[in-house]
C-alpha positions in Angstrom: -3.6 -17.6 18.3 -2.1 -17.8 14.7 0.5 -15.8 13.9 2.9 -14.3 11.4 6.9 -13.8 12.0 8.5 -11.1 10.4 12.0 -12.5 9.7 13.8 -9.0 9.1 16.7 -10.4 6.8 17.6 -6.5 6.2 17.9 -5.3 9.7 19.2 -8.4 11.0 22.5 -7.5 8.4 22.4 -4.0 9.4 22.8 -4.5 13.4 25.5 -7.8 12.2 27.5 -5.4 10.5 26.8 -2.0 12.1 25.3 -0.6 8.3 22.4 1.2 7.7 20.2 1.3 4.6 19.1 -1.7 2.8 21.8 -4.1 2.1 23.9 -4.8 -1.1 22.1 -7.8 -1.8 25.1 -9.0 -4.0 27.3 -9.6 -1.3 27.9 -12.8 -0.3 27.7 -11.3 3.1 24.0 -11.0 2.3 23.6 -14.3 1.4 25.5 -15.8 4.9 23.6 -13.2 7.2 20.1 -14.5 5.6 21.2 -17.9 6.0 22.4 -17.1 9.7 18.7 -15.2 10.0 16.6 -17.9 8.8 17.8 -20.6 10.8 17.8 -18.6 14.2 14.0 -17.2 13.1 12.7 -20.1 11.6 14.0 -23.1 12.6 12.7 -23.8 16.1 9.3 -22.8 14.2 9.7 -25.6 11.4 7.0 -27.8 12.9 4.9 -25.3 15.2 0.9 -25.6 14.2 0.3 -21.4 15.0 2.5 -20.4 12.3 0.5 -19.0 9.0 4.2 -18.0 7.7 6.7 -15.4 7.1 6.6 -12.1 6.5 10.3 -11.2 5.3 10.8 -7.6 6.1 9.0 -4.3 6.5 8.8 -1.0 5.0 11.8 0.6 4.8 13.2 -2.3 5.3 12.1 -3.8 1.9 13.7 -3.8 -1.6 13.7 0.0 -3.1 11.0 1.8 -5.0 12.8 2.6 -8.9 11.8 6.0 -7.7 12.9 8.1 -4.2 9.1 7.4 -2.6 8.2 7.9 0.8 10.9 6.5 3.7 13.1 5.5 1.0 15.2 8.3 0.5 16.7 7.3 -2.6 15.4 4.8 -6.1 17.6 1.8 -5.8 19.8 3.1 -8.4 20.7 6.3 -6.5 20.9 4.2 -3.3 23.2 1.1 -4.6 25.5 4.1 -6.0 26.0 5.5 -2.5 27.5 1.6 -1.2 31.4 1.3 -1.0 33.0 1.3 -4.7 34.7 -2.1 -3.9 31.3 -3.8 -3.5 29.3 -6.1 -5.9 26.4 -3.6 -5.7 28.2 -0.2 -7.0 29.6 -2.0 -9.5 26.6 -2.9 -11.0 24.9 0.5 -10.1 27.8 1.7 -12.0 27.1 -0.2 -15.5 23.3 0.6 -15.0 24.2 4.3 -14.3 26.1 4.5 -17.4 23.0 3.4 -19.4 21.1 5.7 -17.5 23.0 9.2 -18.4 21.5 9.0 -21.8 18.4 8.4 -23.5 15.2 9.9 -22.9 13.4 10.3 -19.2 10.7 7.4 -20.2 13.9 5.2 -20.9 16.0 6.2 -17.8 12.7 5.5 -16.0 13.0 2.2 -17.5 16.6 1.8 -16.7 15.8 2.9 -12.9 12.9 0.1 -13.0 15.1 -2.9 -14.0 17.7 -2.0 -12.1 14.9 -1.9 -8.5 13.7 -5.0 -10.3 17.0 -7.0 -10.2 18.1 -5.9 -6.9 14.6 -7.6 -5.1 14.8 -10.6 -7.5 17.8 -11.1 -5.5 16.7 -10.5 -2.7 13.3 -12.2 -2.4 15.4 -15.5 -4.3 18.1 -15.9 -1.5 15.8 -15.2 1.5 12.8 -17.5 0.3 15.6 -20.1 -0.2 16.8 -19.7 3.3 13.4 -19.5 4.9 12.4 -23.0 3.0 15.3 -24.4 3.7 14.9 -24.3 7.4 11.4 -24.5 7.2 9.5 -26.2 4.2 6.2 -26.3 6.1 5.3 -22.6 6.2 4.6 -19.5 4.0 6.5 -17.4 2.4 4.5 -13.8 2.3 6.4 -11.6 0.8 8.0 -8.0 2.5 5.6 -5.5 3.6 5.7 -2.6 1.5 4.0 0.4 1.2 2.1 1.0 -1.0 2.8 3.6 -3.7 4.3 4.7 -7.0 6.9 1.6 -8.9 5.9 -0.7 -7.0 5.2 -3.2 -9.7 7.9 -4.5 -11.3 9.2 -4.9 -7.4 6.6 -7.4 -6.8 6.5 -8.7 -10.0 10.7 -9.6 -9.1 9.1 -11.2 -6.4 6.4 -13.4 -7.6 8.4 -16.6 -8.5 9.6 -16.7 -5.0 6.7 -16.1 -2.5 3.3 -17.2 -2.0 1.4 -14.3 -1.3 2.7 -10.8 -1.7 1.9 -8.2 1.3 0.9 -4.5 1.2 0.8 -1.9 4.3 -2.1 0.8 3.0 -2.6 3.6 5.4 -5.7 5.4 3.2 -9.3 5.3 2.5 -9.6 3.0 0.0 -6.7 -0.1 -0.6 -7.1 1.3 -4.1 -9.0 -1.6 -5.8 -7.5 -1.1 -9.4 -3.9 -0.2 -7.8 -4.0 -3.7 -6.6 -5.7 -5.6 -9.3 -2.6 -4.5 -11.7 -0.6 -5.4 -9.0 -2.1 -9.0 -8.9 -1.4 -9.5 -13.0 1.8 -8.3 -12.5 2.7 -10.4 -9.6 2.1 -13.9 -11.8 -1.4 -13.8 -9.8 -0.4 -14.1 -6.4 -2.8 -13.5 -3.7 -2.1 -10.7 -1.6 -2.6 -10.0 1.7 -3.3 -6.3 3.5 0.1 -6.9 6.6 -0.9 -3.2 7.9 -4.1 -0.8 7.9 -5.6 1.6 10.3 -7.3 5.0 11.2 -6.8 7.4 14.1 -9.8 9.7 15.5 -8.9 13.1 17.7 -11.8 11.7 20.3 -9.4 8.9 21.9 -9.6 8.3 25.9 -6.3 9.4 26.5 -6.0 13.1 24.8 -9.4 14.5 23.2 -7.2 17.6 22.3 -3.6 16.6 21.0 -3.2 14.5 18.5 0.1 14.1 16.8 2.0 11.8 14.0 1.3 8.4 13.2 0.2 7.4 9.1 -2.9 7.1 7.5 -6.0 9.1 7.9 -7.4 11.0 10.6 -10.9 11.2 11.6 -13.0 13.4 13.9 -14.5 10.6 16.1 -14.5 7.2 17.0 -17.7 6.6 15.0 -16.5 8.0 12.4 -13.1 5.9 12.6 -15.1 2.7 13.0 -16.8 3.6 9.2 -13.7 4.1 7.5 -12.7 0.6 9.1 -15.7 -0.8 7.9 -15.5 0.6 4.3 -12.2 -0.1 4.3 -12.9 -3.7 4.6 -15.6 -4.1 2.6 -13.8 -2.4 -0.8 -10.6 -5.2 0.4 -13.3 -8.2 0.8 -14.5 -7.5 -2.5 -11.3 -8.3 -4.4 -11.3 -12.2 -5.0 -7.0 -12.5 -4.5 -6.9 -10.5 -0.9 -6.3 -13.6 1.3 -5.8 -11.4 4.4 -5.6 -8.3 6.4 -4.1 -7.6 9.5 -5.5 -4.6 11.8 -2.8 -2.0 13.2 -3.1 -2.3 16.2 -4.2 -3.9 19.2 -3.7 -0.9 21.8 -2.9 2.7 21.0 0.4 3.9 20.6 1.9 4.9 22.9 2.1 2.6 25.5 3.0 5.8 27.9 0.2 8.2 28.2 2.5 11.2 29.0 3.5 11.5 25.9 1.6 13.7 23.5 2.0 11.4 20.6 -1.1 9.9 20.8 -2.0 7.8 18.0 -5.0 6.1 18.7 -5.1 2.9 16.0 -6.1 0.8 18.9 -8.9 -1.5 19.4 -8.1 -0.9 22.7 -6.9 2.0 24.8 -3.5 2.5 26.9 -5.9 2.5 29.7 -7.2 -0.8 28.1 -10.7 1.1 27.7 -12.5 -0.9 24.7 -13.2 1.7 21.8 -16.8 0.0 21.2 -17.7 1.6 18.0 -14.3 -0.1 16.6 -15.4 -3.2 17.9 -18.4 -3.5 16.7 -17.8 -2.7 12.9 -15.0 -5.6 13.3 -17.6 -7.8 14.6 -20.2 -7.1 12.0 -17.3 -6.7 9.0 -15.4 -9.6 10.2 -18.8 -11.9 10.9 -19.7 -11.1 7.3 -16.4 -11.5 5.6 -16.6 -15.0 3.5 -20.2 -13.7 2.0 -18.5 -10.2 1.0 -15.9 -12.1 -0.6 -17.6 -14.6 -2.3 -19.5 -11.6 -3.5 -16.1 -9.8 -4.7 -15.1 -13.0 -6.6 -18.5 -13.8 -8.7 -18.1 -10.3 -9.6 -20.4 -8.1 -8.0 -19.5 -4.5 -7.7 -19.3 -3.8 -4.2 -17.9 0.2 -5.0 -19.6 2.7 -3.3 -19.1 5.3 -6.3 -19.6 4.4 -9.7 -19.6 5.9 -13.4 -23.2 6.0 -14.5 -21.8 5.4 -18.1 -18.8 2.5 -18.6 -18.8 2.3 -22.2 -15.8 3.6 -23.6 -14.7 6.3 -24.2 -16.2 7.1 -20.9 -18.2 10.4 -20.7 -20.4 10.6 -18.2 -21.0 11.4 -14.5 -20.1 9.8 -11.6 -22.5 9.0 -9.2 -22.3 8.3 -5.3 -24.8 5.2 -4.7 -25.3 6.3 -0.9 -26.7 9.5 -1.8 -27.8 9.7 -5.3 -25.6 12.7 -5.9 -23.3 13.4 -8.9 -19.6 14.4 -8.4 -19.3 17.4 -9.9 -17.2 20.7 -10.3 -18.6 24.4 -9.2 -16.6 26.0 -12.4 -13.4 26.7 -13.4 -12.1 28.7 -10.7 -12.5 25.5 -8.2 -10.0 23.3 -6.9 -11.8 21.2 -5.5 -14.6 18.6 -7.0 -18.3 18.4 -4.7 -21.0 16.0 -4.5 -24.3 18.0 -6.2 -27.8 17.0 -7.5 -27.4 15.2 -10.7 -28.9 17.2 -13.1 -28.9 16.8 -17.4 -26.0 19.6 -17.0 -23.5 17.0 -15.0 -24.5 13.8 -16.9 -21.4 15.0 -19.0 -19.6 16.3 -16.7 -16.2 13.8 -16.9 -14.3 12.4 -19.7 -11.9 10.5 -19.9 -8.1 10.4 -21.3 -5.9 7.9 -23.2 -4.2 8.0 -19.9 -6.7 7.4 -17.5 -7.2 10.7 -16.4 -10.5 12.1 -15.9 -11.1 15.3 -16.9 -13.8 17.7 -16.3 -15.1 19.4 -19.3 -16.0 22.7 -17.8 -12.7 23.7 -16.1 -11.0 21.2 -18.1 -9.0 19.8 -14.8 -8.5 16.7 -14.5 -9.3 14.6 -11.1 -6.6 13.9 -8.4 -6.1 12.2 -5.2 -3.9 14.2 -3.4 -1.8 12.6 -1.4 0.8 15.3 -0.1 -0.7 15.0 3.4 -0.1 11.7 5.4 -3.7 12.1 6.9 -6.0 12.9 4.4 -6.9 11.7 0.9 -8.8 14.8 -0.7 -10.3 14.9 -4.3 -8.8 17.9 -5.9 -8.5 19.4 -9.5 -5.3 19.5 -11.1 -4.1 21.7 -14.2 -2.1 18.4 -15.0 -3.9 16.0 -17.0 -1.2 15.0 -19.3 0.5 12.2 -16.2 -0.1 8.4 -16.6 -1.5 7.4 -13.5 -3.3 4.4 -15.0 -0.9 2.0 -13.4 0.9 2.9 -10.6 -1.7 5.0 -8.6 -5.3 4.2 -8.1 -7.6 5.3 -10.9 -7.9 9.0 -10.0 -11.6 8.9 -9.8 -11.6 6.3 -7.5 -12.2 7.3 -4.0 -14.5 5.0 -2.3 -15.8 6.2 1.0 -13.5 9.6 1.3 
């Protein structure tokens, strides 16, 4: 079986030098612990046939967002502050931060972005150099981030230095214009999915408890096996996804006393096949090259759509599925509903210099909320005047949620 190391440059520093956090990659500590790192991982694997490449780090592990975001408790400017004064890192933090007390808040966001972008050029230059140093026959993948807000100018730091760039998506959708901005900004790299996955409640181990884990949760196992499915399809469809990678093989965890029963598994802990799962990967998986020669010649494999895409878009937006319009009740609702299209919702939606749709009843614009770990609902938002066009997925696009 092929397979993909994940070097962990970061944590193999931390547990070197008893740190926590990511590292000051302006140390030449840094640059001697990767070294070290490299040639113990990838070395002996230099000549092995099962090795697609390497993934460099994971999550939290990874370069910092310009922005606190998710299990990075800090924006790389905030974080690098925090290291020892004496060290290469605060010093720098220290110049940026100077820049960074004046100005407007669009230019000390800018400030915080080069400054996240500087710290992972360095870091993705000095560990792709190690890793191709001791091995020159392999891949360099990139770090698995998550996927979320600033990400961009992190990989496009990254792009001279690795051959694919990787993602971890816990949602419904991998966000299909999220990561097509993310492609032009990462000098056209091909990226691959390193983590994605969906829990039901109806597991073989606990059909009552269901606790933790990321990404959405469904009701049942048929219902977990569409989202796969749809998932898959929407990632096919995009002509620069190389790859994706299923989390995981068996349900976490691997002791069934404990309540924390996160069923991503193909598998149970009782080793129980979850068919339903199965047999969406065989029939996704069997059709995969067709879906994405489909993606890359350009057909629209969406399963939601504006009926209108001239621009300025106004218009509806229409669910292919079941020929219903997305619509709004009135202006007391929160929350946007699928309804029979009718000459009343045809202009239901416009849309804003900043990507925003709005609806022009209510006048609310469309959001993806994404304050819960395990759901991805469609709400309506008083605040239409946020420019999500970048670094979120267009907020009318929803996919299969």
């Amino acid at each position: 079986m092929y397979y993909t190391p994940i070097v962990l440059f970061s944590h193999q520093y931390n547990m070197r030098f008893n740190t926590t956090g990511f590292p000051d990659v302006f140390d030449a500590a840094f640059n001697e612990s990767a070294w070290e790192t490299a040639r113990a991982t990838c070395g002996p694997r230099a000549h092995s046939s099962a090795v697609l490449g390497y993934f460099l780090d994971n999550e939290d592990s990874c370069p910092p967002y310009p922005e606190p975001s998710g299990m990075q408790l800090h924006g790389a400017l905030a974080s690098f502050f925090l290291l020892p004064t004496s060290s290469p890192g605060h010093r720098l933090a220290l110049r940026y931060r100077a820049q960074h007390s004046t100005g407007s808040k669009a230019e000390q966001a800018a400030i915080r972005a080069e400054f996240a972008a500087l710290v992972a050029r360095q870091y993705f230059q000095i560990t792709s150099a190690a890793i191709r140093h001791f091995d020159p026959h392999h891949l360099v993948l990139g770090c698995k981030f998550t996927n979320g807000d600033g990400l961009a100018p992190l990989i496009e730091a990254g792009a001279p230095f690795v051959d694919a760039h990787a993602l971890d998506v816990y949602a419904f959708t991998p966000g299909v214009h999220y990561m097509r901005n993310l492609y032009e900004r990462g000098g056209r790299k091909p990226f691959i999915i390193a983590e994605f996955g969906f829990q039901s409640r109806e597991s073989f181990v606990n059909r009552s408890v269901h606790l933790g884990g990321a990404g959405p949760l469904l009701q049942t196992r048929a219902q977990r096996a569409a989202a796969w499915s749809n998932f898959v399809e929407k990632l096919l469809a995009l002509e620069f996804v190389v790859g994706y990678h299923h989390f995981q093989y068996f349900d976490q965890p691997s002791n069934p006393a404990n309540l924390r029963n996160t069923n991503y598994g193909m598998v149970s802990v009782n080793d129980t096949e979850y068919s339903e799962l199965l047999e969406a990967m065989r029939t996704t998986n069997g059709d995969a090259e067709r879906t994405h020669a489909a993606g890359a010649a350009g057909q629209d494999c969406a399963l939601d759509q504006r009926t209108n895409r001239l621009q300025p878009f106004r218009g509806s937006i229409l669910h292919n599925s079941t020929g219903l319009c997305l619509t709004a009740a009135g202006i007391s609702s929160s929350h946007p509903v699928l309804a029979v299209c009718t000459s009343a919702s045809a202009f239901s939606w416009e849309e804003l210099p900043n990507g925003r749709l709005r609806h022009m009843t209510s006048m609310r614009c469309l959001d993806l909320d994404r304050s819960k770990s395990q759901s991805s609902e469609l709400t309506l938002t008083e605040n239409c005047s946020t420019d999500i066009a970048y670094e979120v997925p267009a907020s009318w696009e929803h996919g299969a949620d």
